[in-house]
C-alpha positions in Angstrom: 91.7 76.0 76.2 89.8 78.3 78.8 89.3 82.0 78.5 88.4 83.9 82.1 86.7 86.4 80.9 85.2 87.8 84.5 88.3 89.2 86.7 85.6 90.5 89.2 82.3 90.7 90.3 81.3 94.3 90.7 78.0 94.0 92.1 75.6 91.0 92.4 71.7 91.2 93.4 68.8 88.7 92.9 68.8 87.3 88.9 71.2 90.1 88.3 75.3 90.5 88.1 77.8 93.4 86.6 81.2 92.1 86.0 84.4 93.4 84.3 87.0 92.3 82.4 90.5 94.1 82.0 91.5 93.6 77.9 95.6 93.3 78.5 98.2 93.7 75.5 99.4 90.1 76.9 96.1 88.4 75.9 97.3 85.5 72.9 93.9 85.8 70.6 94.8 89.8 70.8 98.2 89.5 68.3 96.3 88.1 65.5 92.8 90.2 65.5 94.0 92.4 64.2 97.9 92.8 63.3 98.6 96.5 64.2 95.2 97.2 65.5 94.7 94.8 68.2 90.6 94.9 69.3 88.8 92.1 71.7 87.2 89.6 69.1 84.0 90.0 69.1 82.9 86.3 70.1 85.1 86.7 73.5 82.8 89.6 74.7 80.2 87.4 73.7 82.0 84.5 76.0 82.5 87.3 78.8 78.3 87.6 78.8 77.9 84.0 78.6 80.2 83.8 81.7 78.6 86.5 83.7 75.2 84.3 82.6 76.3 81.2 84.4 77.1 83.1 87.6 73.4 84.2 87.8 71.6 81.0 86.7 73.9 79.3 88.9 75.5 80.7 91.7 77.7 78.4 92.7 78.8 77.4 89.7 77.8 73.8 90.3 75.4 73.6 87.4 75.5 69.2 86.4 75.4 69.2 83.8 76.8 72.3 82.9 74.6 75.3 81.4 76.3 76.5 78.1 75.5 78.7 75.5 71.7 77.8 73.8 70.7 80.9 71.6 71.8 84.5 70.8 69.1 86.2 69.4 69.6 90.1 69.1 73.3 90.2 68.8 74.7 93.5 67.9 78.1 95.1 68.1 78.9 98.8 68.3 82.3 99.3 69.5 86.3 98.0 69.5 87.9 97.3 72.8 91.9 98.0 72.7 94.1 96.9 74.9 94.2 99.1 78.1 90.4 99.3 78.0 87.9 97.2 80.1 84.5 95.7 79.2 81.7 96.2 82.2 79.4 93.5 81.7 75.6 93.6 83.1 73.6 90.7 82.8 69.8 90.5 83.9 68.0 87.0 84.0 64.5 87.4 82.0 62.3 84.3 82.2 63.1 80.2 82.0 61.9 78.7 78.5 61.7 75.6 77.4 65.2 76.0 75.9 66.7 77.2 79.3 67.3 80.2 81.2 67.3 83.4 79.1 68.8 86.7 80.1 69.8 90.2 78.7 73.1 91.2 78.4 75.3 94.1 78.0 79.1 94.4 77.9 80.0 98.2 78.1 83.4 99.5 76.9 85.5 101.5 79.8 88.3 103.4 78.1 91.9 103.1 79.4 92.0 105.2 82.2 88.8 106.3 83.2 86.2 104.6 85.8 83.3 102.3 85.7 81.1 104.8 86.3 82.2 106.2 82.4 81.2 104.2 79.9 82.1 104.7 76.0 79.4 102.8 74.5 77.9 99.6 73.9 80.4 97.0 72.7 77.8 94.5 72.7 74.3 93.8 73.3 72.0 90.9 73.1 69.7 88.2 74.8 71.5 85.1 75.2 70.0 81.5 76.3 71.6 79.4 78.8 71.0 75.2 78.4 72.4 72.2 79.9 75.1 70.6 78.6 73.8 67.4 76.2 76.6 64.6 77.4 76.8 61.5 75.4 77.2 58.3 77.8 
C-alpha cells in the first residue's frame, strides 16, 4: 500500500523544498488512531518528511535504486493533527555521509481554516537520512 503524503509543492529552491499535506476525515489509518479522537499517526508525518526528502535528493524522482529512509536521529513530536488541519513540511538537505544524503526536516501543523503563513506549532521535527535501496538479485 502507498501513502501520498505531499499534495503540493509550495516552493522549491536549491537543496531545499516546503510541501503540504491536507489530513482529510476520509484518510483509512485515521478511523483507528484514535477511535473518537482521530490525530495523523505520528509515523505518517514522519513518511510525509521522508517524501518531501526524496524530492530534494532527487528531483526527478528517478533515484535507481531508490533512496529510502536510513536514520532518524532527533525525532521529536509536539503536536496532534485532526482532520481539517494541514501539515506544512520544510525540508533542507545538510551534507552527503557515508550513509547517504542527510537533511533537516520540519512538518508544521496548519489549523483548519487558517493559511500557511499561520502555523500552530511543530508537529514534528528531526534530521532524517536518505540511502539507496539494498535489492537482493
Amino acid at each position: 500500500m502507498h501513502f501520498n503524503l505531499v499534495d503540493a509543492v509550495l516552493e522549491r529552491g536549491e537543496g531545499r523544498i516546503v510541501t503540504i499535506k491536507h489530513v482529510s476525515s476520509a484518510e483509512e489509518y485515521l478511523g483507528d488512531h484514535f477511535p473518537g479522537y482521530p490525530v495523523l499517526p505520528g509515523v505518517m508525518m514522519l513518511e510525509a518528511m521522508v517524501q518531501a526528502a526524496r524530492l530534494v535528493a532527487d528531483p526527478m524522482d528517478e533515484a535507481d535504486p531508490p533512496l529510502v529512509l536510513g536514520m532518524v536521529r532527533g525525532l521529536k513530536y509536539g503536536r496532534f493533527v485532526r482532520p481539517g488541519a494541514s501539515l506544512r513540511v520544510e525540508v533542507t538537505f545538510l551534507k552527503e555521509t557515508p550513509g547517504g544524503k542527510e537533511f533537516k526536516a520540519e512538518a508544521l501543523l496548519v489549523e483548519a481554516g487558517k493559511s500557511t503563513g499561520e502555523m500552530a506549532g511543530v508537529a514534528a521535527s528531526g534530521r532524517i537520512t536518505l540511502r539507496p535501496a539494498r535489492v537482493q538479485a
